[in-house]
KEKE-3310 file (N, C-alpha, C; in steps of 0.2 Angstrom, whole numbers, plus 5000, padded with zeros to 4 digits):
npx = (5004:5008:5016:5009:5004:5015:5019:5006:5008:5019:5014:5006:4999:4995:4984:4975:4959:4954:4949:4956:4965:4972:4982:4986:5000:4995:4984:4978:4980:4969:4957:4957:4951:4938:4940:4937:4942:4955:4970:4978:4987:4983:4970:4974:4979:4967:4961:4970:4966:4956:4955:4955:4949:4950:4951:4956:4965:4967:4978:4986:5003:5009:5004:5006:5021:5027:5028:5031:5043:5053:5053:5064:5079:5093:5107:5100:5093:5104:5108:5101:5097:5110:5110:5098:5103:5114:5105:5096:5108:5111:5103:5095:5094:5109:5112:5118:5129:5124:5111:5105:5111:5102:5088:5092:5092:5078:5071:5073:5064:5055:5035:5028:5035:5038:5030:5026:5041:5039:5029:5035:5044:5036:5032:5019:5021:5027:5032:5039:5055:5072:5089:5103:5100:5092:5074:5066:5054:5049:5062:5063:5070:5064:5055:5055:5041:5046:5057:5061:5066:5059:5054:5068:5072:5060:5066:5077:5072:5068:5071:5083:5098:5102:5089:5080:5068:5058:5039:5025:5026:5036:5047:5041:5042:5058:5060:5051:5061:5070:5067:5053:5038:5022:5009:5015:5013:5005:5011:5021:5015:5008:5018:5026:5014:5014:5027:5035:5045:5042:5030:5032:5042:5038:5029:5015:5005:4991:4978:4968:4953:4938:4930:4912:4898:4882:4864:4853:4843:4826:4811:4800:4787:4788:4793:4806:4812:4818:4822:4822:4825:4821:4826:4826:4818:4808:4792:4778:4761:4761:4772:4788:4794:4800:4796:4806:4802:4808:4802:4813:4812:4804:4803:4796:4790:4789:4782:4779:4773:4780:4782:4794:4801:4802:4796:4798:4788:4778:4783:4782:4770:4765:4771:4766:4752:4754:4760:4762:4747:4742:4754:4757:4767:4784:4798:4812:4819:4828:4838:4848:4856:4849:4841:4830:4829:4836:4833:4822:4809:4805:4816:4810:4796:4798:4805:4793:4783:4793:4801:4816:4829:4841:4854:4865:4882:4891:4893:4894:4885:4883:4878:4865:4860:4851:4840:4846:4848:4835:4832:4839:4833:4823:4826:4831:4818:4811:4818:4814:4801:4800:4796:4810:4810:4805:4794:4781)
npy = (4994:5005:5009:5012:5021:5032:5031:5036:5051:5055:5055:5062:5074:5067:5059:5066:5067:5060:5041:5025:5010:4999:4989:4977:4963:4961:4954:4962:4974:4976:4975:4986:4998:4997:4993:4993:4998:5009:5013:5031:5034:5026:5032:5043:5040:5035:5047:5053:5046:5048:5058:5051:5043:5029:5011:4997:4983:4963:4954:4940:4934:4927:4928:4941:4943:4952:4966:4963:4958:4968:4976:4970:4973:4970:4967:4959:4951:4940:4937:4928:4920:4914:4907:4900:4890:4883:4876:4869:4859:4854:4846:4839:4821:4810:4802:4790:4781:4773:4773:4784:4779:4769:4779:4785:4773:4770:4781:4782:4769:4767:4769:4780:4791:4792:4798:4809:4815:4817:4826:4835:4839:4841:4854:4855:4856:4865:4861:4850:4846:4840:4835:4833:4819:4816:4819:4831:4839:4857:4861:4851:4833:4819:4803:4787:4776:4766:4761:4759:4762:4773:4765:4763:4776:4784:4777:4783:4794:4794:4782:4784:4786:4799:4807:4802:4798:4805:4814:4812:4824:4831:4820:4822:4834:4833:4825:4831:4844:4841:4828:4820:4813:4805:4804:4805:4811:4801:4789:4794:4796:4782:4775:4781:4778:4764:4762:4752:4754:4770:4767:4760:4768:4782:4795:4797:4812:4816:4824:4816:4812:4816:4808:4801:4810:4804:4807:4814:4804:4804:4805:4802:4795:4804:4814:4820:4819:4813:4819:4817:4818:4808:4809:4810:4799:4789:4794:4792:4792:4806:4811:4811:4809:4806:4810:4809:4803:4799:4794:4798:4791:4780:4772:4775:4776:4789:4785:4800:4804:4814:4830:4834:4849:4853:4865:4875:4880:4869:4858:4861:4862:4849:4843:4849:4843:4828:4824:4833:4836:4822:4819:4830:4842:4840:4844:4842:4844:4835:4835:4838:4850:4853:4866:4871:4866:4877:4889:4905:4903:4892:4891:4902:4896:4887:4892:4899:4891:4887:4874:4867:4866:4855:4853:4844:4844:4848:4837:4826:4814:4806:4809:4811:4797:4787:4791:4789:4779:4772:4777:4770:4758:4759:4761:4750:4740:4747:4744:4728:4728:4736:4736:4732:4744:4754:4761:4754)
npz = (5000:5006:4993:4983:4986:4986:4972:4968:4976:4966:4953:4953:4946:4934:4934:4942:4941:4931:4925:4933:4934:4947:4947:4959:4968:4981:4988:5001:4999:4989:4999:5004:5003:5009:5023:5038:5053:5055:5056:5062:5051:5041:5038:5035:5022:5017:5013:5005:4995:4991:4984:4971:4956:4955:4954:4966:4960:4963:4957:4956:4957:4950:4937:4934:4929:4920:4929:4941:4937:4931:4945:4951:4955:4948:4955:4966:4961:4954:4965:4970:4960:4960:4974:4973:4961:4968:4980:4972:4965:4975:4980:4970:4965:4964:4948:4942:4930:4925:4926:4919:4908:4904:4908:4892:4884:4885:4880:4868:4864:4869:4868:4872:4873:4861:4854:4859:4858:4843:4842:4847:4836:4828:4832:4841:4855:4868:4881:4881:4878:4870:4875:4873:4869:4882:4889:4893:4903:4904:4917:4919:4922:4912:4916:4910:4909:4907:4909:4923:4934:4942:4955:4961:4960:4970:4982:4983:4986:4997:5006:5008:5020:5017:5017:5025:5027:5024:5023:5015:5006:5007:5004:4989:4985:4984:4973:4963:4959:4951:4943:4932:4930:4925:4934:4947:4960:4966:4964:4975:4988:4987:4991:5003:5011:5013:5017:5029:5039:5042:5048:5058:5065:5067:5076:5079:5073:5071:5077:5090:5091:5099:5113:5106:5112:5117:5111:5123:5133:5129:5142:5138:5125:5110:5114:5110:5092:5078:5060:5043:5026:5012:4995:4977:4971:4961:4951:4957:4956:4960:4969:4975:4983:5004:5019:5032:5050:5066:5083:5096:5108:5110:5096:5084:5069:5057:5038:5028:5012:5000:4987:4977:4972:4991:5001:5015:5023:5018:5022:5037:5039:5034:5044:5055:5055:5054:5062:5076:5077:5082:5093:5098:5102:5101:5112:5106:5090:5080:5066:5049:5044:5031:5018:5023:5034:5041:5038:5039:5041:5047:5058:5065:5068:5076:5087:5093:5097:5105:5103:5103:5092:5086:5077:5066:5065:5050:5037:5047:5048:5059:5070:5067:5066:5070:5062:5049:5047:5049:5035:5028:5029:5023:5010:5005:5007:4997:4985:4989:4983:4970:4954:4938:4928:4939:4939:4947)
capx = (5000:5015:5020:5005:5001:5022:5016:5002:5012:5021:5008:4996:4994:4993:4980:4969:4951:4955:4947:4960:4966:4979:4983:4994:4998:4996:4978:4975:4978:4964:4952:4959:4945:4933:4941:4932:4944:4961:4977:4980:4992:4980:4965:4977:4979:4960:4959:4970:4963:4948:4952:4958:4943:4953:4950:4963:4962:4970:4981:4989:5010:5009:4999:5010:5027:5031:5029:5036:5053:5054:5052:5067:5084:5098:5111:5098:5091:5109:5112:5094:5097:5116:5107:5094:5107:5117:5101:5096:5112:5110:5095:5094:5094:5111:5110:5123:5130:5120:5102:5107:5112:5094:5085:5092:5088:5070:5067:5073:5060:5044:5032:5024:5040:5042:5024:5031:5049:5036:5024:5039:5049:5030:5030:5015:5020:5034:5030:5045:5060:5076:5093:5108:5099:5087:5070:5065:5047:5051:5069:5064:5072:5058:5059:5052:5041:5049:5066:5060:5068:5053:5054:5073:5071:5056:5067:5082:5071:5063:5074:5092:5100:5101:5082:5077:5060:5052:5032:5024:5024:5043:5048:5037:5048:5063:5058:5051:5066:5073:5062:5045:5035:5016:5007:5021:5011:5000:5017:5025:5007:5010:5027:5026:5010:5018:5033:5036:5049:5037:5024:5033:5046:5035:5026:5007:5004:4984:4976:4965:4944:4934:4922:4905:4893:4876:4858:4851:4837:4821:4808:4794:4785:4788:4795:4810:4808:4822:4818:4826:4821:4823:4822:4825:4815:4804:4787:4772:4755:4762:4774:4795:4800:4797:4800:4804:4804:4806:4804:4818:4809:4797:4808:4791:4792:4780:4783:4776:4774:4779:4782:4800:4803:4796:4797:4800:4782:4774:4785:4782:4761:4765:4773:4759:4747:4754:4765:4759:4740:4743:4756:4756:4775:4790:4803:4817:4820:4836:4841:4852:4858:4845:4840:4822:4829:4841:4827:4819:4805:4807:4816:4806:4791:4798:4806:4788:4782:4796:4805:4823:4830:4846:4857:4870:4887:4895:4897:4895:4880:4881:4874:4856:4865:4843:4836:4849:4848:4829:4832:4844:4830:4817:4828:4830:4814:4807:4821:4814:4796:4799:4799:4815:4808:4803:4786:4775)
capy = (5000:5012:5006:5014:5029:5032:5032:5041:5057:5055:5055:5064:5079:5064:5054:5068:5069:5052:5035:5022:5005:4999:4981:4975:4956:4960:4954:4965:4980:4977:4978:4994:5003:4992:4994:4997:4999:5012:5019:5036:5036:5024:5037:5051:5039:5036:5053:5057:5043:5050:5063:5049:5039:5024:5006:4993:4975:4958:4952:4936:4936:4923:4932:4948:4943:4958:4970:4958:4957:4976:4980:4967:4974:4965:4964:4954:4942:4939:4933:4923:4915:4908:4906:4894:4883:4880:4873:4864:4855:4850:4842:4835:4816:4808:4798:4783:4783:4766:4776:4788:4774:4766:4783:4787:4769:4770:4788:4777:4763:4769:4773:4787:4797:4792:4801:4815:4817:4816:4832:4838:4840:4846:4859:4855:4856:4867:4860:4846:4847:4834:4838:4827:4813:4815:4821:4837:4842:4860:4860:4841:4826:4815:4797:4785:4772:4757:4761:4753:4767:4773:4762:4766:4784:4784:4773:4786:4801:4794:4778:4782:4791:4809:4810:4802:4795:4813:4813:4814:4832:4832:4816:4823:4841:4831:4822:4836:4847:4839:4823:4820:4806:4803:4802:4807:4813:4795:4784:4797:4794:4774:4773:4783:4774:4758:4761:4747:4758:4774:4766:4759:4772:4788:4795:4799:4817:4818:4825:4812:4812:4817:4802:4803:4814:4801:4811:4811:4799:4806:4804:4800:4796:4810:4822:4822:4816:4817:4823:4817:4817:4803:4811:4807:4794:4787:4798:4790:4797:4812:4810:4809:4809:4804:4815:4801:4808:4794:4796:4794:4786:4772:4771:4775:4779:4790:4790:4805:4804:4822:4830:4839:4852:4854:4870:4874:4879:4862:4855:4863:4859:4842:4841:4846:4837:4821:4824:4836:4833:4815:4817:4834:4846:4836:4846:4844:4841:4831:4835:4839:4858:4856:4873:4869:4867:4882:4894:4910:4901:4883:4892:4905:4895:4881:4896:4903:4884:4881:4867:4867:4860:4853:4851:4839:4847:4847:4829:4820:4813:4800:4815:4808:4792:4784:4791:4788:4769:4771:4779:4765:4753:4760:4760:4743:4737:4749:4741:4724:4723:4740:4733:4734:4751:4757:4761:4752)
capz = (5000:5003:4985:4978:4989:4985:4966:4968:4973:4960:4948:4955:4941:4928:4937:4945:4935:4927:4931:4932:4940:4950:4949:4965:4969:4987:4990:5007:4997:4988:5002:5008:5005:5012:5030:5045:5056:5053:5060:5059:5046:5037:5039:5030:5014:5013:5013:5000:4987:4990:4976:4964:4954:4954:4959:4965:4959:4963:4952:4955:4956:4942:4932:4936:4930:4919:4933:4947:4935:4933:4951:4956:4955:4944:4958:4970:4955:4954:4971:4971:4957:4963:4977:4970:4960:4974:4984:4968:4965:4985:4982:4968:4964:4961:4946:4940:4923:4921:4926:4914:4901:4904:4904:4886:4879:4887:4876:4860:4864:4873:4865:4873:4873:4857:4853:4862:4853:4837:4845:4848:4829:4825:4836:4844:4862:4869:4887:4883:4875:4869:4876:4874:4873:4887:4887:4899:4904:4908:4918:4923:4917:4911:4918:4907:4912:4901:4909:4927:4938:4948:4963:4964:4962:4975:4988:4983:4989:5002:5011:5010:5025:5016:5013:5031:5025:5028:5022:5005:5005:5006:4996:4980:4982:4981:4966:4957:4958:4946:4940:4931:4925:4924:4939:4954:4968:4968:4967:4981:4993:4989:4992:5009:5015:5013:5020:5036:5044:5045:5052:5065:5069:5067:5080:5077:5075:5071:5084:5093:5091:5107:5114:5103:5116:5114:5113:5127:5133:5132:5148:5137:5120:5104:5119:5105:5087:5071:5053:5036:5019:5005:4988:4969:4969:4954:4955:4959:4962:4959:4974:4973:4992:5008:5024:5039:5056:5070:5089:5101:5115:5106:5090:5080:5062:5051:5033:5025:5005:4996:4982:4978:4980:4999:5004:5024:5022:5016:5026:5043:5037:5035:5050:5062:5051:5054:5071:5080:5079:5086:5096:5101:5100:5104:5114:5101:5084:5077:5060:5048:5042:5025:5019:5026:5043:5044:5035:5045:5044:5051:5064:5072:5071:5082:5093:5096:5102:5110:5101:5101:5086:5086:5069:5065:5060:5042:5034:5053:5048:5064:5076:5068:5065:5072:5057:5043:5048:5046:5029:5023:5029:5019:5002:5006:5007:4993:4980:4987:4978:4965:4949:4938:4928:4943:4938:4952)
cpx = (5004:5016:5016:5004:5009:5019:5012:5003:5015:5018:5001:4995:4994:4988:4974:4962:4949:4952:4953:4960:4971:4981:4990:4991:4997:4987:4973:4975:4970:4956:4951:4953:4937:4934:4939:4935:4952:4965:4975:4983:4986:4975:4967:4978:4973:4958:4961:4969:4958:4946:4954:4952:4947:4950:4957:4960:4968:4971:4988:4998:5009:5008:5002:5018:5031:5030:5033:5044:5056:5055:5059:5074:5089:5102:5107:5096:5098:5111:5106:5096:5106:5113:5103:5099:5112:5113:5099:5101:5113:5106:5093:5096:5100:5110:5116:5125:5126:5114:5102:5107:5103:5088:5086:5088:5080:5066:5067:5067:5056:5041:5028:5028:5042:5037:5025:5037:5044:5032:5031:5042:5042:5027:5022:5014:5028:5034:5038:5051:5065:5083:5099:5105:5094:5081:5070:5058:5051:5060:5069:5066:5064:5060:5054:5047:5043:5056:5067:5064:5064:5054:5062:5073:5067:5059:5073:5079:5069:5066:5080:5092:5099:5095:5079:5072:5058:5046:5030:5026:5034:5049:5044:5043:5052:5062:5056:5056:5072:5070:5055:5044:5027:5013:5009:5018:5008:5006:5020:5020:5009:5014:5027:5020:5012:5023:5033:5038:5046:5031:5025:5038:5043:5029:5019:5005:4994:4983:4969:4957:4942:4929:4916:4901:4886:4871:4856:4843:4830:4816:4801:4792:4788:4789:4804:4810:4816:4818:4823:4822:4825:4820:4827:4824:4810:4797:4780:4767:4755:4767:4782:4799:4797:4801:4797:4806:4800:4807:4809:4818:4808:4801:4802:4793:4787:4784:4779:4778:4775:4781:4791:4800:4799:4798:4795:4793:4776:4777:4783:4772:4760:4766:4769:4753:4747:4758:4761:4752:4740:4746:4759:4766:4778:4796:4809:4816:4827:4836:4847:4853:4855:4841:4832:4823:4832:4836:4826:4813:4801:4810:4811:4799:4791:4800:4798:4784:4788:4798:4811:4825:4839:4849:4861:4875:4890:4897:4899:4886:4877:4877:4865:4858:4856:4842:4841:4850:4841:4829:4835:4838:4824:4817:4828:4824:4810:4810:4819:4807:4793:4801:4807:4813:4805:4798:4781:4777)
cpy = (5006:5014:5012:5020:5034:5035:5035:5047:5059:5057:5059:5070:5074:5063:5059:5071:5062:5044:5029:5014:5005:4992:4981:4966:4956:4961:4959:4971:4981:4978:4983:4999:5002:4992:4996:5001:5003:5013:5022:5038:5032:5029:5042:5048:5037:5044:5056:5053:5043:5054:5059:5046:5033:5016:5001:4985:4972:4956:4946:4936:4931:4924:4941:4950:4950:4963:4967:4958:4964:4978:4975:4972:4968:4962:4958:4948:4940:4933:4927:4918:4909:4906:4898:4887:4880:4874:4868:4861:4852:4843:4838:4826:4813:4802:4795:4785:4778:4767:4778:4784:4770:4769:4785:4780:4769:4776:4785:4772:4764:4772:4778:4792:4796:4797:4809:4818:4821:4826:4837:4843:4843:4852:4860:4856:4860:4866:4853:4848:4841:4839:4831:4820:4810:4819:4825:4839:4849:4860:4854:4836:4820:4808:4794:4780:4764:4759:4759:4758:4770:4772:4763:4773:4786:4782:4778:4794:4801:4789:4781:4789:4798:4813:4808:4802:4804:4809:4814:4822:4832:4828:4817:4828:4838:4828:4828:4843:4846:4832:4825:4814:4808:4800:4801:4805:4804:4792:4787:4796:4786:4772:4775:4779:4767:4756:4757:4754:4765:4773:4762:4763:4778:4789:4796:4807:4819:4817:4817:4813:4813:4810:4805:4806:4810:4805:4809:4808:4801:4803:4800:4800:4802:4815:4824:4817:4820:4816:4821:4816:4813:4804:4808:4800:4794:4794:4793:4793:4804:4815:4808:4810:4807:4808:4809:4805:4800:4799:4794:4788:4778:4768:4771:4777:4781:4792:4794:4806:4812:4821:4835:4843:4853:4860:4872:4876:4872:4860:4853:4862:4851:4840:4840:4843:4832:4820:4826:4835:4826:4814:4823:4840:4842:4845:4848:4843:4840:4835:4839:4846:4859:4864:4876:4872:4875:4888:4900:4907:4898:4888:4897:4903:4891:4887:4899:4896:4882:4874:4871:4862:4861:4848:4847:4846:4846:4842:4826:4819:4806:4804:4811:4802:4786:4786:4792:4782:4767:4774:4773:4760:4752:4761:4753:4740:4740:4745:4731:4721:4732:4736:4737:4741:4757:4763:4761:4757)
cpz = (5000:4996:4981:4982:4986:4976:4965:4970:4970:4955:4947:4948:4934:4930:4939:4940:4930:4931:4928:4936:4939:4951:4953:4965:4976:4988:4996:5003:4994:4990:5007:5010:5008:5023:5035:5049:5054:5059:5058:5053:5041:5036:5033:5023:5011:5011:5007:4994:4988:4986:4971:4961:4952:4957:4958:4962:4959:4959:4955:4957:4950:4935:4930:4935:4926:4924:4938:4944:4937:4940:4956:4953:4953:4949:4963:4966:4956:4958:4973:4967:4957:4968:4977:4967:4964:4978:4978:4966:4972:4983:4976:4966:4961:4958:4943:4934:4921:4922:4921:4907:4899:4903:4894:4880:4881:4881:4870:4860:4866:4868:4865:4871:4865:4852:4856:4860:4846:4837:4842:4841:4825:4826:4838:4851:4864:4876:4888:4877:4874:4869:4877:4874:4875:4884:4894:4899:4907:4911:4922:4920:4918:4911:4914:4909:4911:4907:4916:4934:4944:4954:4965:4964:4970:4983:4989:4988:4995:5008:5013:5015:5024:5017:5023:5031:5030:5023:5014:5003:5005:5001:4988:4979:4983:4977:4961:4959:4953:4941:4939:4929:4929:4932:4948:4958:4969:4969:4974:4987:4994:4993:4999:5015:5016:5016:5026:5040:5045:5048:5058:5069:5071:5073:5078:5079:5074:5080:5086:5093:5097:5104:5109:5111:5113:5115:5120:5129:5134:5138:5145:5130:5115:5111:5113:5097:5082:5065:5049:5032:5015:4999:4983:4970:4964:4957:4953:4963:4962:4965:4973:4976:4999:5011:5030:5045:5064:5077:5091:5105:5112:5101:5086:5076:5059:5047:5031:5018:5003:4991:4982:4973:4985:5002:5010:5026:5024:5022:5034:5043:5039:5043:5057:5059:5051:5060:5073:5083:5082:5092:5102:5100:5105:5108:5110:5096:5083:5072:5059:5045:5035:5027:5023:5032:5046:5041:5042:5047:5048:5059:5069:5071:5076:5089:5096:5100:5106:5109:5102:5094:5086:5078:5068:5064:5054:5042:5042:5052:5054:5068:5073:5063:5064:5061:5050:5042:5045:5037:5024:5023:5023:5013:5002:5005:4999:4987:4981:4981:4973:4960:4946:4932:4929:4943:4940:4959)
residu = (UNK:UNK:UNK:UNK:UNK:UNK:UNK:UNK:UNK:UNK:UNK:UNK:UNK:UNK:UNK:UNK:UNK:UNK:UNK:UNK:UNK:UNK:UNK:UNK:UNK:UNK:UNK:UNK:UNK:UNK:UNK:UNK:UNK:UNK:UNK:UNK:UNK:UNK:UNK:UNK:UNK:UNK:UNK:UNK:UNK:UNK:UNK:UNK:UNK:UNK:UNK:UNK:UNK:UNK:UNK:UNK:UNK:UNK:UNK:UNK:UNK:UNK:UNK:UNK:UNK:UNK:UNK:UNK:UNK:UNK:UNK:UNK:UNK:UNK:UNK:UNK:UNK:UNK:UNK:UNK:UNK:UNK:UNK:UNK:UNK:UNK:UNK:UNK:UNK:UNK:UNK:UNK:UNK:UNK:UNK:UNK:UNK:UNK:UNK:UNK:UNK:UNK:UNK:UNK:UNK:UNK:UNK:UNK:UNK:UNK:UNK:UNK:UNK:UNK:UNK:UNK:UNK:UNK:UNK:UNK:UNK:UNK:UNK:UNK:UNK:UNK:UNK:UNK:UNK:UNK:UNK:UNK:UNK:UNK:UNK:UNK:UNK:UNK:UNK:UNK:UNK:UNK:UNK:UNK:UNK:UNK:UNK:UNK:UNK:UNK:UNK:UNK:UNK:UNK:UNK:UNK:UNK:UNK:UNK:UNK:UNK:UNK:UNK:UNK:UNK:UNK:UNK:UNK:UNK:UNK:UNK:UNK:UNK:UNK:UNK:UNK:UNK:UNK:UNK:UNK:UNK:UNK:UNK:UNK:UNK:UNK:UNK:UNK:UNK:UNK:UNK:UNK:UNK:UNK:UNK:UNK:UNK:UNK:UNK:UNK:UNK:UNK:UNK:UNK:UNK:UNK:UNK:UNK:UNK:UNK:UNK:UNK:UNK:UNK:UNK:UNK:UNK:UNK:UNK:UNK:UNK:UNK:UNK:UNK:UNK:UNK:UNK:UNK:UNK:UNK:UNK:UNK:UNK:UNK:UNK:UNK:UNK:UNK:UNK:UNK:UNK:UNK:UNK:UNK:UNK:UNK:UNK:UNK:UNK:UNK:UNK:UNK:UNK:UNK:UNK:UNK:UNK:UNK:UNK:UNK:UNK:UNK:UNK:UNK:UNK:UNK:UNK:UNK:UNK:UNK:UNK:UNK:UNK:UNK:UNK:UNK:UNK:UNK:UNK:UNK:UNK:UNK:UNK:UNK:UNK:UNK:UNK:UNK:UNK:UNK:UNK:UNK:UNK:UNK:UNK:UNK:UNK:UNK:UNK:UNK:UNK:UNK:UNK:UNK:UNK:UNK:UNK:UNK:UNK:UNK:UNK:UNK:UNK:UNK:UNK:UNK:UNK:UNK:UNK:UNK:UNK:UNK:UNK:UNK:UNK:UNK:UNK:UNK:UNK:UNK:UNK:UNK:UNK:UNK:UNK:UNK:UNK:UNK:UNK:UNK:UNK:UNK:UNK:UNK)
# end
């Protein structure tokens, strides 16, 4: 933000009267002006882009390399880029002269690279290239998969003492630092889950599950009650879902035929029409975070009865674990006497 307020005095009798943008890669700039909360010194630079007509926009650094080059100074690229091939020459993969010998007749023999050299002299792909021999994806030597190396490379990044079996995440970036072939990350995932000697030396860092929390036991009949729906089903009758809603206590079960879509309305119709009137207002409701349940509606008509309604959390469909067992039971049985173009 300096960068661009710095520029903007600069420029200010080109820019003043003019609408303009400002593309920066620095994301937070962009919602400068949106800020609730200031410093002082920030306060004085809203104040004085607030005679420009300008808007800022994100712009990626990826996507932003001729400015990003411009703005580096030559002597520090200099020192980065010695920098860099110092650490890639560390790190990358020493190879034999007899790998070497076995990747070049592999690039002769395979057919895909052979498919690929062909692209190549077509100029249809400048994504690989032929050097001495070898084939390069980019600045990566391309392993072939005829030439059988794989599982020695994989054991090179990952067993031997320099590498000290680290995780996928650390054996793929030494492999891609200098290698490529079809498919990496899954063989480096394999190779790592596999491994004997991490899964018996390595400690266990996942954090640990909390005990399940069971519902608790109602005292009486329909004093709590859960709610789920079973839809795209065949239609029938004019009918292409069922809303199942069992008690806690008893284990009763009412299906309720509907139509989709059911909106929190119907729903909440249906509901005392076939519950309520019978059994009168349950205390809670189970369900799950459908848009129904989480609605204004759905909610404050149970808040003015006095239900509470309790939701599952995102993808733990065990919390109403009751009526997802009764749902699986009632696709079961439905599949045992529908016919096979599910018609009847």
């Amino acid at each position: 933000m300096t960068a661009i307020i710095h520029c903007l005095h600069v420029w200010r009798h080109y820019l003043i009267g003019k609408s303009f943008v400002v593309k920066t890669d620095n994301v937070a700039a962009s919602y400068f002006a949106s800020q609730s909360k200031l410093s002082t010194k920030q306060a004085r630079w809203q104040d004085f882009l607030a005679e420009f007509d300008m808007t800022i926009e994100y712009r990626p650094g990826r996507h932003n390399a001729v400015v990003d080059a411009l703005s580096r100074k030559r002597q520090l690229a200099a020192l980065e880029e010695e920098e860099d091939q110092a650490t890639r020459s560390r790190s990358q993969v020493q190879m034999s002269e007899e790998m070497q010998n076995k990747i070049k007749e592999s690039v002769e023999t395979d057919t895909l690279v052979q498919n690929i050299v062909k692209h190549i002299k077509e100029g249809k792909t400048r994504k690989f290239f032929l050097r001495d021999g070898f084939l390069f994806f980019g600045n990566r030597l391309y392993v072939p998969k005829s030439s059988g190396l794989k599982s020695h490379l994989l054991k090179e990044c990952h067993d031997s003492p320099w590498a000290g079996h680290p995780g996928r995440h650390r054996s793929l970036a030494l492999l891609e630092r200098g290698l490529f072939w079809e498919k990496m990350q899954e063989d480096v995932e394999e190779c790592v889950h596999t491994c004997i000697i991490c899964q018996q030396d390595k400690s266990d860092t996942q954090r640990q599950g909390a005990l399940l929390q069971p519902l608790p036991i109602p005292e009486r009949p329909w004093m709590s009650v859960s709610m789920d729906f079973i839809t795209q089903l065949p239609q029938v009758h004019g009918y292409n879902g069922i809303m199942v809603v069992v008690d806690h206590f008893s284990k009763y079960v009412v299906f309720v035929p509907i139509k989709i879509p059911c909106e929190a309305e119907r729903t909440a119709e249906l509901f005392f029409k076939n519950i309520v009137k019978y059994w009168g207002i349950p205390l809670s409701i189970v369900s799950d975070r459908d848009p129904r349940f989480t609605g204004r509606f759905w909610t404050t008509l149970f808040k003015l009865v006095r239900t509470e309604l309790l939701m599952s959390s995102s993808y733990h469909p065990q919390t109403d674990g009751q009526t997802e067992r009764i749902n699986a039971l009632l696709e079961d049985y439905l599949r045992h006497y529908v016919t096979v173009d599910q018609k009847n």
